[in-house]
C-alpha positions as CSV (number, residue, x, y, z in Angstrom):
1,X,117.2,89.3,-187.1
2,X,114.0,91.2,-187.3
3,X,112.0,90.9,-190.6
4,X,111.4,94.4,-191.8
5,X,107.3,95.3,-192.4
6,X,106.2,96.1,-195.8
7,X,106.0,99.9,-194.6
8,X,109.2,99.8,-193.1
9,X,110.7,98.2,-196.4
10,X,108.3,101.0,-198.8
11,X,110.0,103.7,-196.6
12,X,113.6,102.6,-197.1
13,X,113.0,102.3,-201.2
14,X,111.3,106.0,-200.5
15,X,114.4,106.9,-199.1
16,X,116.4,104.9,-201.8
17,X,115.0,106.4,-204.4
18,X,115.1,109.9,-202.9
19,X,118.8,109.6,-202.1
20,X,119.0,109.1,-205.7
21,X,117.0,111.9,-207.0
22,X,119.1,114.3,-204.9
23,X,122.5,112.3,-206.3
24,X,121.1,113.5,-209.6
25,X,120.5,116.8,-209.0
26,X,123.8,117.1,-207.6
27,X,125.7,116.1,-210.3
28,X,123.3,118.5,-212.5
29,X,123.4,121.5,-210.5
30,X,124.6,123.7,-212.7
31,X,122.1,122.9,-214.8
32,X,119.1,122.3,-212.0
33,X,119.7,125.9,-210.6
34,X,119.2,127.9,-213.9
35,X,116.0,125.2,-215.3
36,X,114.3,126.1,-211.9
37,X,114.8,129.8,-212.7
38,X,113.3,129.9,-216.1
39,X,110.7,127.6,-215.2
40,X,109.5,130.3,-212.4
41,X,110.3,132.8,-215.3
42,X,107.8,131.6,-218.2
43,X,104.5,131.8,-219.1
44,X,102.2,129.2,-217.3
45,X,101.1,128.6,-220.5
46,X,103.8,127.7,-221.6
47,X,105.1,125.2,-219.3
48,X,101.6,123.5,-219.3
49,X,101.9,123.3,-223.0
50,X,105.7,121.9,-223.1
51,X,104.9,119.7,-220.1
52,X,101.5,118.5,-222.6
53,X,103.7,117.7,-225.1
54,X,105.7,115.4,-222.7
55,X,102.8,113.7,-221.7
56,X,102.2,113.2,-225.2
57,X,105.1,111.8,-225.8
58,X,104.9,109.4,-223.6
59,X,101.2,108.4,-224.0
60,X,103.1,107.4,-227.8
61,X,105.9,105.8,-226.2
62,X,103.6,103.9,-224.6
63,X,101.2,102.8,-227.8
64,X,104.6,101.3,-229.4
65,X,105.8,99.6,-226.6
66,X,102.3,98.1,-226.2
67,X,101.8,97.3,-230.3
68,X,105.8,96.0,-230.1
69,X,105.3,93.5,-227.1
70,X,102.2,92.4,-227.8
71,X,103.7,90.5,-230.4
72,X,104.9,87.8,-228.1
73,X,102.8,88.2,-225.2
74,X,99.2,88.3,-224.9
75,X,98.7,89.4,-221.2
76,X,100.9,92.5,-222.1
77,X,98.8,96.0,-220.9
78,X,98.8,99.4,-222.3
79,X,99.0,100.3,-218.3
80,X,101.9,97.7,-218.1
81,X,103.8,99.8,-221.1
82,X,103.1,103.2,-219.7
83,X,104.6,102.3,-216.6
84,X,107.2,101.0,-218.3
85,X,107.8,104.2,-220.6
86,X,108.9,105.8,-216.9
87,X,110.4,103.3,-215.3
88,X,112.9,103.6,-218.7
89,X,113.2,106.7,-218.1
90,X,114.2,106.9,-215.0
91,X,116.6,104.5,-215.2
92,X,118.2,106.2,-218.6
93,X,118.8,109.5,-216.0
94,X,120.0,107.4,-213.0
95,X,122.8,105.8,-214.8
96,X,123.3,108.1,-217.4
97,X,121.5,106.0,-220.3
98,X,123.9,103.1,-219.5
99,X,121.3,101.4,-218.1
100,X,118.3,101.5,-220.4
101,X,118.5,98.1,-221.9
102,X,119.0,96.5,-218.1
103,X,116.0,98.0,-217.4
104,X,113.8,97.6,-220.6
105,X,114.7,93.6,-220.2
106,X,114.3,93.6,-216.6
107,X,110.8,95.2,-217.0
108,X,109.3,93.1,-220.1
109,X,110.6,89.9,-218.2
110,X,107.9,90.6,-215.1
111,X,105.8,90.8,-218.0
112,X,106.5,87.7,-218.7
113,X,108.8,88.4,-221.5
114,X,111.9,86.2,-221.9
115,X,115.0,87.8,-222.1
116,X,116.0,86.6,-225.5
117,X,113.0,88.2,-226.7
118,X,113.1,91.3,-224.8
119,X,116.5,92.4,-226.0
120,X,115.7,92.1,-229.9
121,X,112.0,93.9,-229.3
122,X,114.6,96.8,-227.7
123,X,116.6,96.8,-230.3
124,X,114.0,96.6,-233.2
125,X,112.7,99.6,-231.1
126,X,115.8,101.6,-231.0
127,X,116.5,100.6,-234.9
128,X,113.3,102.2,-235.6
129,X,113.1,104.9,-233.9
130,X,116.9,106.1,-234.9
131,X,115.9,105.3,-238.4
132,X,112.9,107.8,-237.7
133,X,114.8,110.5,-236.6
134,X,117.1,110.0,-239.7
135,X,114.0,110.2,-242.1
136,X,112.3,113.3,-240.2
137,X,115.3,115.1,-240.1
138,X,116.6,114.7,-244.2
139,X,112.4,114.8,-245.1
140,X,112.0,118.3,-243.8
141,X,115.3,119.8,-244.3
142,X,114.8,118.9,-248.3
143,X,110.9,120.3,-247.6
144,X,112.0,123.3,-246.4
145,X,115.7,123.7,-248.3
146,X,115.8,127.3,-249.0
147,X,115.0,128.5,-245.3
148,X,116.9,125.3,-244.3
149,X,119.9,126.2,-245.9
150,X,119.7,129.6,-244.6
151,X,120.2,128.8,-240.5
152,X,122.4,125.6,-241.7
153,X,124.7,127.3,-244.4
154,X,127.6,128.2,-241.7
155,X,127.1,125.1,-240.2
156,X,127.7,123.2,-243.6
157,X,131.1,121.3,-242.0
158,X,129.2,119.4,-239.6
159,X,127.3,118.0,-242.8
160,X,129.8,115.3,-241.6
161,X,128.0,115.0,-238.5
162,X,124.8,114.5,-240.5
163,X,126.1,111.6,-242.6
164,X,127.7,110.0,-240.3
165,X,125.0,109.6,-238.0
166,X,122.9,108.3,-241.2
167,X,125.9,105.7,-241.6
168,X,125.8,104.8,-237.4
169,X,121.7,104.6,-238.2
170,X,121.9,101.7,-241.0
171,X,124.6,99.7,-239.1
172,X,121.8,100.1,-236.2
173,X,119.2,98.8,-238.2
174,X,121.4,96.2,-239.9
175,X,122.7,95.3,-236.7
176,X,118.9,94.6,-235.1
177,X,117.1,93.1,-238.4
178,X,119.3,91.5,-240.8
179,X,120.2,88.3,-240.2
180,X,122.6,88.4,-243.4
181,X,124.2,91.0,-241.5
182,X,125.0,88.9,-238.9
183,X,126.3,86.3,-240.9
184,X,128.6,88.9,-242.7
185,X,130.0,90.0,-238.7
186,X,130.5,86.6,-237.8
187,X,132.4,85.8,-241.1
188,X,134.8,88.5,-240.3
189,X,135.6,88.1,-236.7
190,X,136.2,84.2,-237.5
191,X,139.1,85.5,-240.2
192,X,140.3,88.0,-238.0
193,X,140.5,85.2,-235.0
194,X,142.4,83.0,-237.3
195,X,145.0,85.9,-238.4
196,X,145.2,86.9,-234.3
197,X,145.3,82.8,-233.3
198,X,141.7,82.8,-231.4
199,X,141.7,86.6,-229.6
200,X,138.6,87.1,-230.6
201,X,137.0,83.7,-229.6
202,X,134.8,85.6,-226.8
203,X,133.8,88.2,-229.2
204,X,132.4,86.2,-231.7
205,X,130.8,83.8,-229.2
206,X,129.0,87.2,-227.5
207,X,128.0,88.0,-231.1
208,X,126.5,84.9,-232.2
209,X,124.3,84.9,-228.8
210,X,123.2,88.5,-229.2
211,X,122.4,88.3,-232.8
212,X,120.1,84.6,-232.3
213,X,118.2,86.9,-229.5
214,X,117.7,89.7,-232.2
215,X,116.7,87.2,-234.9
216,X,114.4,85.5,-232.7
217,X,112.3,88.9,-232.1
218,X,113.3,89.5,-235.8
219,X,111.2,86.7,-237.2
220,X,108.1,87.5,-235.3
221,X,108.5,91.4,-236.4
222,X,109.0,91.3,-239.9
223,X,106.0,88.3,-240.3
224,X,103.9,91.6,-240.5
225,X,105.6,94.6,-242.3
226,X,102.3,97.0,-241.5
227,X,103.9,96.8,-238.0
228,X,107.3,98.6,-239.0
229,X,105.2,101.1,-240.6
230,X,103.1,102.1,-237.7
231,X,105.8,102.1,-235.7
232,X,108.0,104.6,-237.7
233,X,104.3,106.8,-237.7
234,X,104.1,106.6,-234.1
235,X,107.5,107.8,-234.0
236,X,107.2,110.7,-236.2
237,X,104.3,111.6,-234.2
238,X,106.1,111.0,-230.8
239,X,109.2,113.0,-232.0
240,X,106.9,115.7,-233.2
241,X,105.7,116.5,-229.9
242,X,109.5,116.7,-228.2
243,X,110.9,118.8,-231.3
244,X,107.4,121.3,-231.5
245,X,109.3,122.1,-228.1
246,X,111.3,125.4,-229.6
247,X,108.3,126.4,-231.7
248,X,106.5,126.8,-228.5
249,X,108.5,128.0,-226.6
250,X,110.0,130.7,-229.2
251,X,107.2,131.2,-231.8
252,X,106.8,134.7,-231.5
253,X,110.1,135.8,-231.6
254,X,111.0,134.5,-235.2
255,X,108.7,134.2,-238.7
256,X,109.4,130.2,-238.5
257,X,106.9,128.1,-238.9
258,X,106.0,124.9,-236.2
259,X,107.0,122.4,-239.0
260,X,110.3,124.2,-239.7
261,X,111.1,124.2,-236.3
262,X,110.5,120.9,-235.8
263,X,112.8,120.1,-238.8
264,X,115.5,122.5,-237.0
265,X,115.1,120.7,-234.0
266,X,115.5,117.1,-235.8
267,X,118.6,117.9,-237.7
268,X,119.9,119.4,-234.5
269,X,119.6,115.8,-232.7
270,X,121.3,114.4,-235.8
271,X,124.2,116.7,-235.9
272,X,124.1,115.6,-231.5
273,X,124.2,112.4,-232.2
274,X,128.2,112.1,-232.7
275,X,129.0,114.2,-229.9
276,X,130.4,111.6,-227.1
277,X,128.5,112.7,-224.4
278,X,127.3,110.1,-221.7
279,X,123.6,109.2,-223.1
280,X,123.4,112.1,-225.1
281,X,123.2,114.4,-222.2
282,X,123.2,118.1,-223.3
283,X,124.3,117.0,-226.6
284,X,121.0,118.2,-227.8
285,X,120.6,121.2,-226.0
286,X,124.2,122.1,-227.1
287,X,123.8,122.2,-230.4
288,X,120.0,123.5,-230.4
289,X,121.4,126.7,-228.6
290,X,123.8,127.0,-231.1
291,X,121.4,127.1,-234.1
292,X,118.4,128.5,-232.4
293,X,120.6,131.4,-231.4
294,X,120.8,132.9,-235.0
295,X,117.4,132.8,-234.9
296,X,116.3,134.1,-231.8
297,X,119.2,135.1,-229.5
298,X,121.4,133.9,-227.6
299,X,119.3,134.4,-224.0
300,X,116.0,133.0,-225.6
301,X,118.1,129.9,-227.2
302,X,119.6,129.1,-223.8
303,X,116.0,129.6,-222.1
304,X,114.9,127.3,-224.4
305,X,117.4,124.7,-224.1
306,X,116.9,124.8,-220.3
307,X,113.5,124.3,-221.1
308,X,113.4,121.3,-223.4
309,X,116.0,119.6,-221.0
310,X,113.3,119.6,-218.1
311,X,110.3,118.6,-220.3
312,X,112.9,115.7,-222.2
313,X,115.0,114.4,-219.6
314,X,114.1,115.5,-215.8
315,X,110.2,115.5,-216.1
316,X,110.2,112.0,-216.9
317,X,112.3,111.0,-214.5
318,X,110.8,112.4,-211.7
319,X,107.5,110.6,-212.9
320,X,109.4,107.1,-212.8
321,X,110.8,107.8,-209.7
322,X,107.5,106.9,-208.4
323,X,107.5,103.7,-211.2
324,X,110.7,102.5,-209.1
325,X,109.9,102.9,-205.6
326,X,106.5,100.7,-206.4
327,X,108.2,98.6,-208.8
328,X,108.1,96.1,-205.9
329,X,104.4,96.0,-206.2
330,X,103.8,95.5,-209.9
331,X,106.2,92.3,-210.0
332,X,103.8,90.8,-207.4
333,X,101.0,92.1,-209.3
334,X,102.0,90.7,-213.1
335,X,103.1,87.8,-211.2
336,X,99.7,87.3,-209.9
337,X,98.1,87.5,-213.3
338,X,100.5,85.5,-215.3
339,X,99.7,82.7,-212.8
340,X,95.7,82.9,-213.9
């Protein structure tokens, strides 16, 4: 059989990846239709600044990624993370965010990474930056109480919501820095096998091989608590340009003020956050919509929603569609340079 030349193999992963994008549409196009609309609709303005604030976002993304990996390995690149930030991303769309630890281990092991390690730097990462949320959202809601209280108040059942998304947080962070923790896990799943004569034997053997990967990126983390710290800044700052999104969009149709809005936006998240939806898709937008619209209307809430989903979720994709379809090219490249 024929060998296929590398420009017949970089036009079937064109096609791949293509093929793909379309899949994705398709299973969004009630969605794609009316974004496409209201992106024709807006301000130019507007969408340069929303799509700015992506770009920011990412460029963040990016700096933690960097600061976190660096940690265990020293040919690591900001480049390297930046594309990395995408390639996530697209990948999170593709398979409906089951997929975004296959591909954040996948990636940091062409970086040389090893797998052990790459799976507790993700989950430090996600620990954090769920704890961040958690902190941005109660830290401006008590900042701004009075107004706070006054979009929230007929909302106050879902205060549920709020806490136990706060309760999911700390078994998150428990789960991916503790090592106590882990003991504690372990401890009951060994009782529980012994009251259920060994059901649980594969449970607890998947446990104890997951939590030594998280302790081993543990132990190199928490050596240097600064690095938590500027992380969880980084984050706020990354957040901030995402959740400024409504402010931008709708500042001139309400007296709110960008940091309000940005608090608004963070509790809405929270409140998302125990919705089971696939990834969190529309989750957000869902709820957002529903509290934005006391605010400003129904028909600029929606337009807004549509908005944010394009800047948060397809924007980035379609920039790591191009990550993917050269992925091919960057193994050979970090290959290259971990052999120097």
């Amino acid at each position: 059989m024929k060998k296929l030349s590398d420009r017949q193999k970089t036009l079937i992963k064109w096609l791949c990846v293509l093929v793909l994008v379309g899949l994705i549409i398709y299973v969004f196009r009630d969605m794609a239709g009316p974004i496409m609309s209201q992106l024709v609709k807006t301000s130019p303005v507007v969408v340069a600044a929303i799509l700015g604030a992506t770009l920011l976002y990412g460029v963040i993304e990016s700096c933690i990624t960097f600061i976190l990996m660096r940690q265990v390995e020293n040919n690591m690149t900001f480049f390297d993370a930046n594309i990395m930030t995408y390639f996530v991303s697209f990948y999170r769309v593709s398979t409906l965010g089951s997929g975004t630890i296959v591909a954040s281990t996948l990636f940091m092991k062409h970086c040389g990474i090893q797998p052990s390690k790459a799976l507790g730097l993700y989950s430090i990462d996600y620990a954090i930056h769920k704890m961040t949320i958690c902190v941005m959202a109660v830290a401006l809601f008590l900042a701004n109480r009075e107004y706070m209280f006054g979009v929230f108040g007929k909302y106050s059942s879902y205060v549920l919501g709020v806490i136990a998304t706060i309760l999911i947080t700390m078994a998150i962070v428990l789960f991916a820095c503790w090592p106590p923790f882990h003991r504690f896990l372990r401890c009951l799943l060994e009782k529980a096998n012994a009251l259920f004569k060994g059901r649980f034997a594969k449970l607890i053997d998947s446990l104890s091989e997951q939590t030594a990967m998280m302790e081993d990126a543990t132990r190199v983390v928490l050596k240097k608590p600064w690095l938590i710290v500027v992380v969880m800044l980084l984050d706020i700052c990354k957040f901030a340009c995402w959740f400024a999104i409504p402010y931008i969009v709708c500042h001139n149709l309400c007296d709110m003020n960008i940091v309000t809005s940005i608090g608004i936006t963070a509790m809405s998240v929270m409140l998302a956050a125990v919705i089971p939806m696939p990834g969190g898709i529309g989750s957000s937008e869902l709820v957002m919509t529903a509290i934005y619209s006391g605010l400003v209307g129904s028909a600029a809430a929606g337009a807004m929603a549509l908005l944010y989903r394009f800047a948060t979720f397809m924007f980035p994709f379609i920039i790591g569609a191009f990550t993917a379809i050269f992925f091919k090219r960057f193994k050979r490249y970090k290959a290259a340079q971990n052999e120097k």
